[in-house]
MOPAC internal coordinates of N, CA, C and O (Angstrom, degrees):
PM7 1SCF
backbone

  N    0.0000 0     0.00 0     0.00 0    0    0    0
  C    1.4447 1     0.00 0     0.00 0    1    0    0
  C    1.5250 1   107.81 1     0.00 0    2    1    0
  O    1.2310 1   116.21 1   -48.69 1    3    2    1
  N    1.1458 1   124.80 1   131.31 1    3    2    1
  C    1.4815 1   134.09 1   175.66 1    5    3    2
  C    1.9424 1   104.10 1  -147.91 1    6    5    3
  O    1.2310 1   142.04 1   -29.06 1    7    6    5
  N    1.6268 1    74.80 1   150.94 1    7    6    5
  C    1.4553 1    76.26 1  -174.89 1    9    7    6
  C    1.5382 1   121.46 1   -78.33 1   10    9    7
  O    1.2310 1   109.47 1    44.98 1   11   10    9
  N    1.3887 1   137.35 1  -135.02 1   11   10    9
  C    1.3039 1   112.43 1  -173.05 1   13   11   10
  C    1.5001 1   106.91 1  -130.65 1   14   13   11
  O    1.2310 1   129.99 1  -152.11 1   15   14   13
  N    1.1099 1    98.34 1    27.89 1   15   14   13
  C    1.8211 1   107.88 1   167.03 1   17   15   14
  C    1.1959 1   118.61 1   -44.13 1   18   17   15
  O    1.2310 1   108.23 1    -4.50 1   19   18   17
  N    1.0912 1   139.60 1   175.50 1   19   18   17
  C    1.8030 1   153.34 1   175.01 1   21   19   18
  C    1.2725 1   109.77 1   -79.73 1   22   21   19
  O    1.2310 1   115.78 1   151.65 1   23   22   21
  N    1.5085 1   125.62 1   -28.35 1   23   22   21
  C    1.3508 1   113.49 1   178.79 1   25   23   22
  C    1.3307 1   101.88 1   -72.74 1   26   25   23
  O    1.2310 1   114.12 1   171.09 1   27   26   25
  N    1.2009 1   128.73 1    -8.91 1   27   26   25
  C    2.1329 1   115.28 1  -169.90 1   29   27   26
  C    1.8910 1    90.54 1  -124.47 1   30   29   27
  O    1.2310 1   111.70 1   136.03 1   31   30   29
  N    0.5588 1   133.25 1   -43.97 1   31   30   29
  C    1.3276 1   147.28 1  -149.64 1   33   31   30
  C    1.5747 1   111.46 1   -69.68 1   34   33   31
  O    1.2310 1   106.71 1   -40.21 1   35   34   33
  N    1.0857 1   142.34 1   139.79 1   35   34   33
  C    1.6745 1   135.22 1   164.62 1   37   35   34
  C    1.7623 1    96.06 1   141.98 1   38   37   35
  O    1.2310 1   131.13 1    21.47 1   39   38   37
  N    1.2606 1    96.13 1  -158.53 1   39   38   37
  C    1.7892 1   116.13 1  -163.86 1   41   39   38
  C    1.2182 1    84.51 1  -103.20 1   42   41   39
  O    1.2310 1   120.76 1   -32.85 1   43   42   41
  N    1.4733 1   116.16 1   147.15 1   43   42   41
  C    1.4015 1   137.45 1  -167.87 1   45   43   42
  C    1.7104 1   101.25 1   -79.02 1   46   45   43
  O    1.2310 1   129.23 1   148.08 1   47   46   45
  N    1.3358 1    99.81 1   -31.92 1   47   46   45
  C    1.4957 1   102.06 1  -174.80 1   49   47   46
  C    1.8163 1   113.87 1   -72.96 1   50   49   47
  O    1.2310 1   130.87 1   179.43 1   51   50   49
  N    1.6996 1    96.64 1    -0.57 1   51   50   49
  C    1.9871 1    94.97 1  -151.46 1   53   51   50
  C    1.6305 1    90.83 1  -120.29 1   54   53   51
  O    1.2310 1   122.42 1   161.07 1   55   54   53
  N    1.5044 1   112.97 1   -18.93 1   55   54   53
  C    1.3793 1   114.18 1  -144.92 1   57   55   54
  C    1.5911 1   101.30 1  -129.99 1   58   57   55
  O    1.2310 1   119.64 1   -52.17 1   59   58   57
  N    1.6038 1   118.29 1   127.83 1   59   58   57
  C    1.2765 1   112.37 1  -175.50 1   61   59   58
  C    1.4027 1   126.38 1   -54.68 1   62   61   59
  O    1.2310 1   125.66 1   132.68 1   63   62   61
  N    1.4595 1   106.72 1   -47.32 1   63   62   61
  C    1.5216 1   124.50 1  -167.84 1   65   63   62
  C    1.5557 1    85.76 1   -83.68 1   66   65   63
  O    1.2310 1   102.85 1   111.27 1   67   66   65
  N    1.1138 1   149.06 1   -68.73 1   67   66   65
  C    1.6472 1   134.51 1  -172.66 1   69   67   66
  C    1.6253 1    93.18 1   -27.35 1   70   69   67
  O    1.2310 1   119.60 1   122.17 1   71   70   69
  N    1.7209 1   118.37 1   -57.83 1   71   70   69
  C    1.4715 1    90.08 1  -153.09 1   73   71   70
  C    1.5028 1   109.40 1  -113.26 1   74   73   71
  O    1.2310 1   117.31 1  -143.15 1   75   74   73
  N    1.4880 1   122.72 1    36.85 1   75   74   73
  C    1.0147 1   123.03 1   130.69 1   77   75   74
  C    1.7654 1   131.97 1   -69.84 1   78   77   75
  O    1.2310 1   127.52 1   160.01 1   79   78   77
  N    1.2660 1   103.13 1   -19.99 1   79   78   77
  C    1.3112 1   115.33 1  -165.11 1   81   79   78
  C    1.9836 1    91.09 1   -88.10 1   82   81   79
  O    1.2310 1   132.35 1   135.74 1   83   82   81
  N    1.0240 1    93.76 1   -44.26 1   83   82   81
  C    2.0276 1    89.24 1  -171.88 1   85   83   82
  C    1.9317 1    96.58 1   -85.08 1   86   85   83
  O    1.2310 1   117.90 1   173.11 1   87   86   85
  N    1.0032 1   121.60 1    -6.89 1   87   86   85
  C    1.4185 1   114.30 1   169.00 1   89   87   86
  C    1.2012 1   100.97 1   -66.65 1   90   89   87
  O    1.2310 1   113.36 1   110.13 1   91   90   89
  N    1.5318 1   130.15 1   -69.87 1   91   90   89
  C    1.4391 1   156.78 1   166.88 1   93   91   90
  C    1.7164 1   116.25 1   -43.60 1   94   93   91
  O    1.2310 1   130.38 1   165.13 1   95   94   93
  N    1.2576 1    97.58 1   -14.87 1   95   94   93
  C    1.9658 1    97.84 1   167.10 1   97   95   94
  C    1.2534 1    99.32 1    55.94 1   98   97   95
  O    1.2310 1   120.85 1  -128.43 1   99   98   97
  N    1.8442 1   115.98 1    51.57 1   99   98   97
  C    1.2083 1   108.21 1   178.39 1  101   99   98
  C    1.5760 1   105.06 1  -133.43 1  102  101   99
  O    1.2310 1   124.05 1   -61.52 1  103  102  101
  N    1.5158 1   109.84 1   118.48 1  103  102  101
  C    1.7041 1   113.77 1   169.87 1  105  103  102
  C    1.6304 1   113.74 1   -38.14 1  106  105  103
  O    1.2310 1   129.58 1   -41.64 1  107  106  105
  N    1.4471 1    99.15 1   138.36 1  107  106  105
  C    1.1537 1   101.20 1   156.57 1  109  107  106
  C    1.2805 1   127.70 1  -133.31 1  110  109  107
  O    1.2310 1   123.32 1   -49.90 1  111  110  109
  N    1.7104 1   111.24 1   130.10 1  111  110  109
  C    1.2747 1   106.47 1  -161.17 1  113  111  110
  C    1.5800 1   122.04 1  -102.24 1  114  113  111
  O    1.2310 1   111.08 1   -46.91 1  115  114  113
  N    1.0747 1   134.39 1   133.09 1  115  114  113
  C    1.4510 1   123.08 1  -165.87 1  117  115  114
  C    1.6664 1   105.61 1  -101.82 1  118  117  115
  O    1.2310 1   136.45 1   -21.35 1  119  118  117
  N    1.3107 1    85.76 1   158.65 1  119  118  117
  C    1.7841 1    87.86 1   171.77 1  121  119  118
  C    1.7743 1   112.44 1   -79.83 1  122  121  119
  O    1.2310 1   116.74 1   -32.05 1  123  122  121
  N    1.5417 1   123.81 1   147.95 1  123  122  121
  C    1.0485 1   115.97 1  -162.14 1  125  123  122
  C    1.8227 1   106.35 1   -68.33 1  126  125  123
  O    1.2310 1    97.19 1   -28.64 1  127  126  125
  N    1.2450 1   158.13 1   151.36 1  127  126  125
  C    1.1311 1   131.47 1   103.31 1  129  127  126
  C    1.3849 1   136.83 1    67.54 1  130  129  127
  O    1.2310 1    91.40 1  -134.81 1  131  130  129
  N    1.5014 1   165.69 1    45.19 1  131  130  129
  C    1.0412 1   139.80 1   171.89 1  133  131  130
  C    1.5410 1    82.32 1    81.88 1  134  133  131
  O    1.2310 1   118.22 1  -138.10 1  135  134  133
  N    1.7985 1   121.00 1    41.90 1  135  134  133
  C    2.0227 1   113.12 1   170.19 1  137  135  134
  C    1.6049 1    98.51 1  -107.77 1  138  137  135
  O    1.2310 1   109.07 1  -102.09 1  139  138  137
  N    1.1304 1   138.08 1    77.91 1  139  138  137
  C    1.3835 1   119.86 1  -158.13 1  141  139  138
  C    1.8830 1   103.65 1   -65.80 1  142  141  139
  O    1.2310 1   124.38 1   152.09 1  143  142  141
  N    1.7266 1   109.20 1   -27.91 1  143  142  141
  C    1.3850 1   101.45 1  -161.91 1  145  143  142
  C    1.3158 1    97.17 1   -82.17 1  146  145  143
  O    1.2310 1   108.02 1   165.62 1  147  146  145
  N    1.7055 1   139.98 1   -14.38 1  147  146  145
  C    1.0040 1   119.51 1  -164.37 1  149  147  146
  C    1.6565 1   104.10 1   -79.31 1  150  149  147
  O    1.2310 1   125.58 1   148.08 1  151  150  149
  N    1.9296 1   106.89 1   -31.92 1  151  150  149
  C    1.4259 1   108.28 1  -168.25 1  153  151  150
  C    1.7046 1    98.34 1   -74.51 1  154  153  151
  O    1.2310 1   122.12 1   155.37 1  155  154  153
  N    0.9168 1   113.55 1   -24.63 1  155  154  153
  C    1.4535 1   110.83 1   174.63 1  157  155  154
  C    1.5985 1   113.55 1   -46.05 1  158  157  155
  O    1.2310 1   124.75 1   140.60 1  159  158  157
  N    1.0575 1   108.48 1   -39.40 1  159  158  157
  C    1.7431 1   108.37 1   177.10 1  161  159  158
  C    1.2275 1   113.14 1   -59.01 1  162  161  159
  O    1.2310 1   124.17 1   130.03 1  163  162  161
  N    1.6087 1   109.61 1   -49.97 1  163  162  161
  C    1.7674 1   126.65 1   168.60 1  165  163  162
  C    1.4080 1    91.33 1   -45.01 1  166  165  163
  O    1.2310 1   122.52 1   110.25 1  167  166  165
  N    1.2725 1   112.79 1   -69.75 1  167  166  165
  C    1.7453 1   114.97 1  -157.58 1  169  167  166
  C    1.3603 1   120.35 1   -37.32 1  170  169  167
  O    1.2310 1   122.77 1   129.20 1  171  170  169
  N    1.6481 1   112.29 1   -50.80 1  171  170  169
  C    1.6318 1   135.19 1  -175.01 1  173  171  170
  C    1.5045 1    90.03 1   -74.83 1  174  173  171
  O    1.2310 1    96.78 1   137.87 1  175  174  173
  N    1.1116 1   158.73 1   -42.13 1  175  174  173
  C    1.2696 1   155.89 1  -137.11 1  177  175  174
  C    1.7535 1    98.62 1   -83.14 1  178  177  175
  O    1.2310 1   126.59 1   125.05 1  179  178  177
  N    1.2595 1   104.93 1   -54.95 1  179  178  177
  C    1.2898 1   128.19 1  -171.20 1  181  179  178
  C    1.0831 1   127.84 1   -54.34 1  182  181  179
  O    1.2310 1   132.72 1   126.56 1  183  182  181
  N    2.0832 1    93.03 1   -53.44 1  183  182  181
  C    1.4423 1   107.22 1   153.71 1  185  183  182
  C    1.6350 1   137.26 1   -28.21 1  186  185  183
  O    1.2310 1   137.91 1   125.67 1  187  186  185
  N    1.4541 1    82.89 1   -54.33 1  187  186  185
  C    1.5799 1   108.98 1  -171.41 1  189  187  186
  C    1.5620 1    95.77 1   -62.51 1  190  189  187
  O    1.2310 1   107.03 1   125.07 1  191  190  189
  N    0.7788 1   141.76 1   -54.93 1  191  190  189
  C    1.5417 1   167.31 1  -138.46 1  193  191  190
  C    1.4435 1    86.30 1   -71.86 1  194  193  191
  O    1.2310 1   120.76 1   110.20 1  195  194  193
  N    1.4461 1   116.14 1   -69.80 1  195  194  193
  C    1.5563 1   116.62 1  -167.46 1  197  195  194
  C    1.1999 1   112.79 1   -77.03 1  198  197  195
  O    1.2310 1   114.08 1   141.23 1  199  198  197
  N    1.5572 1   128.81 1   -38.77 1  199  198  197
  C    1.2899 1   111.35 1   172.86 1  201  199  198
  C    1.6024 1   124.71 1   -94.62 1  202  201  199
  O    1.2310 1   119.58 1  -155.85 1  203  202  201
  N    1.5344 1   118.40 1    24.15 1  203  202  201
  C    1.2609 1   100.10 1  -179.26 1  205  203  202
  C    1.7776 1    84.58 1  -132.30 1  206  205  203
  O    1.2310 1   119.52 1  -170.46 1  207  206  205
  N    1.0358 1   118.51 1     9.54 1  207  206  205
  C    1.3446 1   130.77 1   174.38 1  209  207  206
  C    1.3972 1   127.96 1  -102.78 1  210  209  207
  O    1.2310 1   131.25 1    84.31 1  211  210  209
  N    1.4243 1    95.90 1   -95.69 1  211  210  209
  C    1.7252 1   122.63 1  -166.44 1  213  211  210
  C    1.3576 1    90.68 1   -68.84 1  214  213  211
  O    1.2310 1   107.19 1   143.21 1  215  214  213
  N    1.4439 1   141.47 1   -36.79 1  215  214  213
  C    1.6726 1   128.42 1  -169.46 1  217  215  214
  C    1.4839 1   113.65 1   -85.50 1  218  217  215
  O    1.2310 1   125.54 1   139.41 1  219  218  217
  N    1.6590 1   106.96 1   -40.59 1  219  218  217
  C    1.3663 1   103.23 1   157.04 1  221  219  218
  C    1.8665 1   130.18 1   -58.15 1  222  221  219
  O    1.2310 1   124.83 1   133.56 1  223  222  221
  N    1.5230 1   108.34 1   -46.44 1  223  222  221
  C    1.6305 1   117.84 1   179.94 1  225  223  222
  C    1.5566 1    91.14 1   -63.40 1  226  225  223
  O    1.2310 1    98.69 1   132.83 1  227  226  225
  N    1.3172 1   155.85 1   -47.17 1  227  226  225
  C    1.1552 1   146.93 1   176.96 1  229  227  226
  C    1.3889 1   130.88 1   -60.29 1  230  229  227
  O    1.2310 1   119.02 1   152.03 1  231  230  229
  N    0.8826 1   119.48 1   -27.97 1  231  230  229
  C    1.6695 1   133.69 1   150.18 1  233  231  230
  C    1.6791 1   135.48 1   -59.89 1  234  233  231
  O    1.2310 1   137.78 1   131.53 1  235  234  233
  N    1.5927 1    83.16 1   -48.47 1  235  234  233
  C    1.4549 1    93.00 1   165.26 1  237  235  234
  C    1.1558 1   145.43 1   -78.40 1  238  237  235
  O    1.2310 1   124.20 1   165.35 1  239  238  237
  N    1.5482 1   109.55 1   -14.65 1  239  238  237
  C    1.5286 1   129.89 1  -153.34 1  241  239  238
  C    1.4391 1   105.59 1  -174.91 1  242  241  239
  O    1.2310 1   116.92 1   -33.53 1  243  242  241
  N    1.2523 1   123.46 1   146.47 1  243  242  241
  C    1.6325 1   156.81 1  -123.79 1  245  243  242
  C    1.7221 1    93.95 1  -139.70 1  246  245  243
  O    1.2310 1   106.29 1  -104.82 1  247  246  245
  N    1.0323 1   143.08 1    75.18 1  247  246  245
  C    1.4777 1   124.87 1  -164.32 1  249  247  246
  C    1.6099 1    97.99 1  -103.93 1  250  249  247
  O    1.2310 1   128.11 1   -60.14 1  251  250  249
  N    1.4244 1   101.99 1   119.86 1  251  250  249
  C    1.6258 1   126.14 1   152.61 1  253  251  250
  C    1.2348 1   125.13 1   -60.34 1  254  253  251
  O    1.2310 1   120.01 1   171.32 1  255  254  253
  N    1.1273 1   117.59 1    -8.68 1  255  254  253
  C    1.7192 1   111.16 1   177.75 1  257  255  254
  C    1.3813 1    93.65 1  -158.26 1  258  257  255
  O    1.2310 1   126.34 1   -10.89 1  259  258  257
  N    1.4323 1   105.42 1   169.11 1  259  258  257
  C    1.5079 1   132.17 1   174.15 1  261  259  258
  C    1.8323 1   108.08 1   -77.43 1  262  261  259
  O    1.2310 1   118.48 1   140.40 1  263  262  261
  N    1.0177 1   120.51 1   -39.60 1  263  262  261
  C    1.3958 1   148.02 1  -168.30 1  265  263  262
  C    1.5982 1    88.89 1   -74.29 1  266  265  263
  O    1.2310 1   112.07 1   118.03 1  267  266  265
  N    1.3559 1   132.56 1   -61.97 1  267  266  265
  C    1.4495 1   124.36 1   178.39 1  269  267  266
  C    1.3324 1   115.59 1   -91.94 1  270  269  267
  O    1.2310 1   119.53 1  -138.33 1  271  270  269
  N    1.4033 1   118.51 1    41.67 1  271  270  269
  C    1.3443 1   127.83 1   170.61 1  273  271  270
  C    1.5309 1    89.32 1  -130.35 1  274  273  271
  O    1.2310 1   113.18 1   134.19 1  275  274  273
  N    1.2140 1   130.49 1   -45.81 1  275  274  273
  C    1.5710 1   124.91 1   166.13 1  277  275  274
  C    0.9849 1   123.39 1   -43.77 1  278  277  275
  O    1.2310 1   125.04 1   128.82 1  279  278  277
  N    1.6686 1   107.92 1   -51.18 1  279  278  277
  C    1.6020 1   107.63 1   178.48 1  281  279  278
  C    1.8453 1   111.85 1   -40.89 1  282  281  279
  O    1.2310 1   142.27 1   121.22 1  283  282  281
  N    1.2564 1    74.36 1   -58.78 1  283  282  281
  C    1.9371 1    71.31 1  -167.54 1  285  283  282
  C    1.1227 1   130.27 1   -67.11 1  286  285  283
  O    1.2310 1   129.25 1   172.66 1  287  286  285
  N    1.4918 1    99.77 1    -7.34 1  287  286  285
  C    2.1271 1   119.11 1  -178.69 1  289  287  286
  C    1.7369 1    90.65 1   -78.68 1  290  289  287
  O    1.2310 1   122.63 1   160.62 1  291  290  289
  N    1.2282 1   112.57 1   -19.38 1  291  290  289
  C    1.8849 1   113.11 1  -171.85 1  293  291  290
  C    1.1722 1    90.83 1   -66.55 1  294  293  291
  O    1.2310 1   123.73 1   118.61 1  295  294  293
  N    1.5947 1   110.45 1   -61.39 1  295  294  293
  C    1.3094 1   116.84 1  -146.64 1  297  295  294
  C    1.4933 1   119.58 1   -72.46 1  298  297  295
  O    1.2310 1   118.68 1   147.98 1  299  298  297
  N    1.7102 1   120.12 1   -32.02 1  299  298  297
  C    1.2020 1   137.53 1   168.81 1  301  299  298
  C    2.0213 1   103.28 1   -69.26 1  302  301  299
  O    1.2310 1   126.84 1   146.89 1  303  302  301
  N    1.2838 1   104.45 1   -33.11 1  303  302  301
  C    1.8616 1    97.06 1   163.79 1  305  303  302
  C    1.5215 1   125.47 1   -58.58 1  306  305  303
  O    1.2310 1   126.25 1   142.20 1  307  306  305
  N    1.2975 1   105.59 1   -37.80 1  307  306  305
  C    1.4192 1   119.88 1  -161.81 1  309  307  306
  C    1.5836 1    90.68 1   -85.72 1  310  309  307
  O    1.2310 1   117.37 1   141.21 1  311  310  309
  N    1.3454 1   122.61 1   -38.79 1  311  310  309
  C    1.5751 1    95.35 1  -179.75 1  313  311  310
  C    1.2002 1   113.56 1   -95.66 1  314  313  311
  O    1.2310 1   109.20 1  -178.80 1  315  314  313
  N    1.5415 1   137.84 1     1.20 1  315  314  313
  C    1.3864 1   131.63 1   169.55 1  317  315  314
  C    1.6510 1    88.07 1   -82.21 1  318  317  315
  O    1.2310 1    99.32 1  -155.20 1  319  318  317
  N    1.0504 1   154.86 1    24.80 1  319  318  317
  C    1.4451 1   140.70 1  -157.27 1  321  319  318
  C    1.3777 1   103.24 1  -143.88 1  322  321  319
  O    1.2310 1   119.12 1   140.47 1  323  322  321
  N    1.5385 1   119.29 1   -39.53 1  323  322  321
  C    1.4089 1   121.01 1  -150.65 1  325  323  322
  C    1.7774 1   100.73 1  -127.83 1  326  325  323
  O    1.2310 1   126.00 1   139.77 1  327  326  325
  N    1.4999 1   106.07 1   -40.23 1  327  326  325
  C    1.3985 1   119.01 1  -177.19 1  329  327  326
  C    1.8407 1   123.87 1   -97.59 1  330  329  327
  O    1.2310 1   133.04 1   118.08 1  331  330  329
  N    0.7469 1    92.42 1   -61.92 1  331  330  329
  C    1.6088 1   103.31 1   176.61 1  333  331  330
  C    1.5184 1   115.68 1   -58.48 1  334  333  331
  O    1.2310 1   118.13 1   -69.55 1  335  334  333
  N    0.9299 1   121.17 1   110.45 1  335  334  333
  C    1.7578 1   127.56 1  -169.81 1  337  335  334
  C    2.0862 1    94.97 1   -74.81 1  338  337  335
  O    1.2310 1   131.37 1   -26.97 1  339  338  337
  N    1.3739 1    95.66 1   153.03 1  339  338  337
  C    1.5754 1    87.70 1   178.88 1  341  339  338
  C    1.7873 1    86.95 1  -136.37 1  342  341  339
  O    1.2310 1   130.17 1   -21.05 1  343  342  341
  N    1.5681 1    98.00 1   158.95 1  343  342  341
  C    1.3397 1   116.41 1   171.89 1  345  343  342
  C    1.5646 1   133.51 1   -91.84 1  346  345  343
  O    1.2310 1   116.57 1   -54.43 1  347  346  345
  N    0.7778 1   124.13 1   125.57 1  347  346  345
  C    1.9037 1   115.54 1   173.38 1  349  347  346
  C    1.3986 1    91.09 1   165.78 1  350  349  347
  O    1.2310 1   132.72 1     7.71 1  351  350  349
  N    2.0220 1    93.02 1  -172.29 1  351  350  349
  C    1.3566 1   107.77 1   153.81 1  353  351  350
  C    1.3550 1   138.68 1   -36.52 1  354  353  351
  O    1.2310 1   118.14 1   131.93 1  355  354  353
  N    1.5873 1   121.14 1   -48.07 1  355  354  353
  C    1.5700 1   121.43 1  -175.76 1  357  355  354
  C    1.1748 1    98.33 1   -57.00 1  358  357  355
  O    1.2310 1   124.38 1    92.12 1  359  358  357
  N    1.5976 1   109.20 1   -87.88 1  359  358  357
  C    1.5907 1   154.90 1  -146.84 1  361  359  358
  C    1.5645 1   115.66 1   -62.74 1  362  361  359
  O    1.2310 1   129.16 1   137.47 1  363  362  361
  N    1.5267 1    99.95 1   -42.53 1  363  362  361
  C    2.1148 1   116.84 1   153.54 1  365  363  362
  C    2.0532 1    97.29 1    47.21 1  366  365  363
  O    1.2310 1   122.16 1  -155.97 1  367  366  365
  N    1.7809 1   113.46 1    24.03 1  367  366  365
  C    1.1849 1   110.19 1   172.31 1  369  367  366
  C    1.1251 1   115.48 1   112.31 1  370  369  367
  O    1.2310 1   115.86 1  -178.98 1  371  370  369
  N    1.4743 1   125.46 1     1.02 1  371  370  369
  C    1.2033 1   121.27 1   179.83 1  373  371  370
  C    1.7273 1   104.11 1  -124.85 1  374  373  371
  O    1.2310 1   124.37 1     1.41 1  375  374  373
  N    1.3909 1   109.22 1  -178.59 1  375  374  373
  C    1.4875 1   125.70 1  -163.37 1  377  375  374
  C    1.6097 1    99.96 1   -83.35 1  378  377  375
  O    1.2310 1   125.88 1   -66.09 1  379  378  377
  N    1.4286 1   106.31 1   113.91 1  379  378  377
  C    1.5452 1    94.68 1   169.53 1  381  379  378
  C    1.6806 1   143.69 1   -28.23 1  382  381  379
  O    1.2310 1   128.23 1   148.23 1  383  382  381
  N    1.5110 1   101.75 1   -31.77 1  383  382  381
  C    1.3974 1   129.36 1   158.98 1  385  383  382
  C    1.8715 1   102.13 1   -59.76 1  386  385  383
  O    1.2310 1   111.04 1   101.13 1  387  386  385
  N    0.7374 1   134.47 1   -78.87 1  387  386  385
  C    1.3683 1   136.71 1   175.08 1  389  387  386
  C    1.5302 1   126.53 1   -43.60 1  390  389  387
  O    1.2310 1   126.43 1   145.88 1  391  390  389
  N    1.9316 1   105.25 1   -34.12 1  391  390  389
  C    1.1184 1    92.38 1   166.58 1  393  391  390
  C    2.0103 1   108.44 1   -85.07 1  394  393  391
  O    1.2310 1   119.15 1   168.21 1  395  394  393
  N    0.8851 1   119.23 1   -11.79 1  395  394  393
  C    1.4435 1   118.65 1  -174.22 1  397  395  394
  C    1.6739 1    90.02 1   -65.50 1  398  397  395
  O    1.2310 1   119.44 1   109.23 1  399  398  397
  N    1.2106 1   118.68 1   -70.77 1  399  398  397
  C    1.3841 1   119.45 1  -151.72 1  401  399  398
  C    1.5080 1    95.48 1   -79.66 1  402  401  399
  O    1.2310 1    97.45 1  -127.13 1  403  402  401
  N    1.2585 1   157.73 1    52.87 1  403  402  401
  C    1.1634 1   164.01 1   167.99 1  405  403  402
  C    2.0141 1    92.70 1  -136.96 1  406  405  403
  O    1.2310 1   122.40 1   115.22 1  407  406  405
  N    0.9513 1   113.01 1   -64.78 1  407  406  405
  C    1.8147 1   119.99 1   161.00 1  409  407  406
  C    1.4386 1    94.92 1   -37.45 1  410  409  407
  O    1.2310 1   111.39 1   124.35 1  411  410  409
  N    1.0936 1   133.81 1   -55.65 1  411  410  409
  C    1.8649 1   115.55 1  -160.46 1  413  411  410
  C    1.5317 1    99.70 1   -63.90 1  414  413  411
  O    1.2310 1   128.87 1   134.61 1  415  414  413
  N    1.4594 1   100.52 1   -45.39 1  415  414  413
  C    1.8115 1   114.17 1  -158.17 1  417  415  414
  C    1.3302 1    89.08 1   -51.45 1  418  417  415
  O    1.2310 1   112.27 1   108.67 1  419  418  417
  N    1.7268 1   132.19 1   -71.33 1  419  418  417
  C    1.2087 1   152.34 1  -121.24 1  421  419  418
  C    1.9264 1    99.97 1   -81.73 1  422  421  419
  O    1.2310 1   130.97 1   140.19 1  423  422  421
  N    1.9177 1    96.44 1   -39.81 1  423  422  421
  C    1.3614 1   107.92 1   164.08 1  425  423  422
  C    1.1711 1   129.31 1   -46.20 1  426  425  423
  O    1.2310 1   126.53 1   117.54 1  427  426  425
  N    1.6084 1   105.05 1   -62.46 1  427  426  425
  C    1.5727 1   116.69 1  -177.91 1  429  427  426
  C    1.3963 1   112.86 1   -59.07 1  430  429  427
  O    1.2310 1   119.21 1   155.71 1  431  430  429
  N    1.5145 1   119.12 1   -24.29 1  431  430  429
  C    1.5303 1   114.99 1  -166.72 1  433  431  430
  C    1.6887 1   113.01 1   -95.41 1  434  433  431
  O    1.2310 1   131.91 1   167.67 1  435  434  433
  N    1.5963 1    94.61 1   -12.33 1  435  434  433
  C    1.5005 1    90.10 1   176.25 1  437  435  434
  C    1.9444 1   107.49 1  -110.70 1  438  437  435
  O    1.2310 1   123.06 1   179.13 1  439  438  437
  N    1.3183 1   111.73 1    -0.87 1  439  438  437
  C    1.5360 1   104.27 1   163.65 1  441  439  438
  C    1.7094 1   119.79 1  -115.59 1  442  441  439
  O    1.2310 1   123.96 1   159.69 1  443  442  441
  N    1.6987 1   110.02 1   -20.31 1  443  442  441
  C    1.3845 1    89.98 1  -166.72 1  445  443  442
  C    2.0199 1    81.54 1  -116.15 1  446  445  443
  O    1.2310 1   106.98 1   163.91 1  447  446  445
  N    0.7051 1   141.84 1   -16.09 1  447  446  445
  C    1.4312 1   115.91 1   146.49 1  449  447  446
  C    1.5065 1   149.31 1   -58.85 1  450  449  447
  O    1.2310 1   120.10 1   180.00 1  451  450  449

């Protein structure tokens, strides 16, 4: 989900990220309109992003390439994703990964059963 800025946004034929996304047969979903709470999720996400990320990886480390600045954006993904339990409505204490795949189970059992 991204909001509808210029960096994601345009004709697949004009726009990188449009046509990476239809190379990849991958939806893209926009934030609605005048949704402030939905971009708010974007918003906090981002947040998180720079200060538990990019301000820390910048302090610590000197990066020579783009490629070893990825590495570690993997590695800081995979544990906000897989390890780190988050709080709220969705997630209620568990790993976003866990709440996703608990959502598939809960899906499949209440439409294709």
């Amino acid at each position: 989900m991204t909001d509808r800025g210029t960096e994601y946004c345009g004709r697949a034929d004009k726009h990188d990220y449009q046509l990476f996304l239809a190379i990849n047969d991958i939806d893209h979903t926009k934030t609605k309109v005048k949704s402030p709470q939905t971009n708010g999720i974007c918003e906090r996400f981002h947040k998180t992003i720079l200060q538990e990320f990019y301000q820390v990886a910048f302090r610590k480390k000197l990066y020579d390439s783009i490629g070893a600045l990825q590495t570690d954006l993997d590695e800081w993904l995979h544990n906000y994703n897989h390890q780190r339990t988050h709080q709220g409505k969705m997630c209620c204490g568990r790993t976003p990964f866990q709440t996703m795949i608990e959502g598939k189970q809960i899906w499949k059992e209440k439409f294709v059963n």
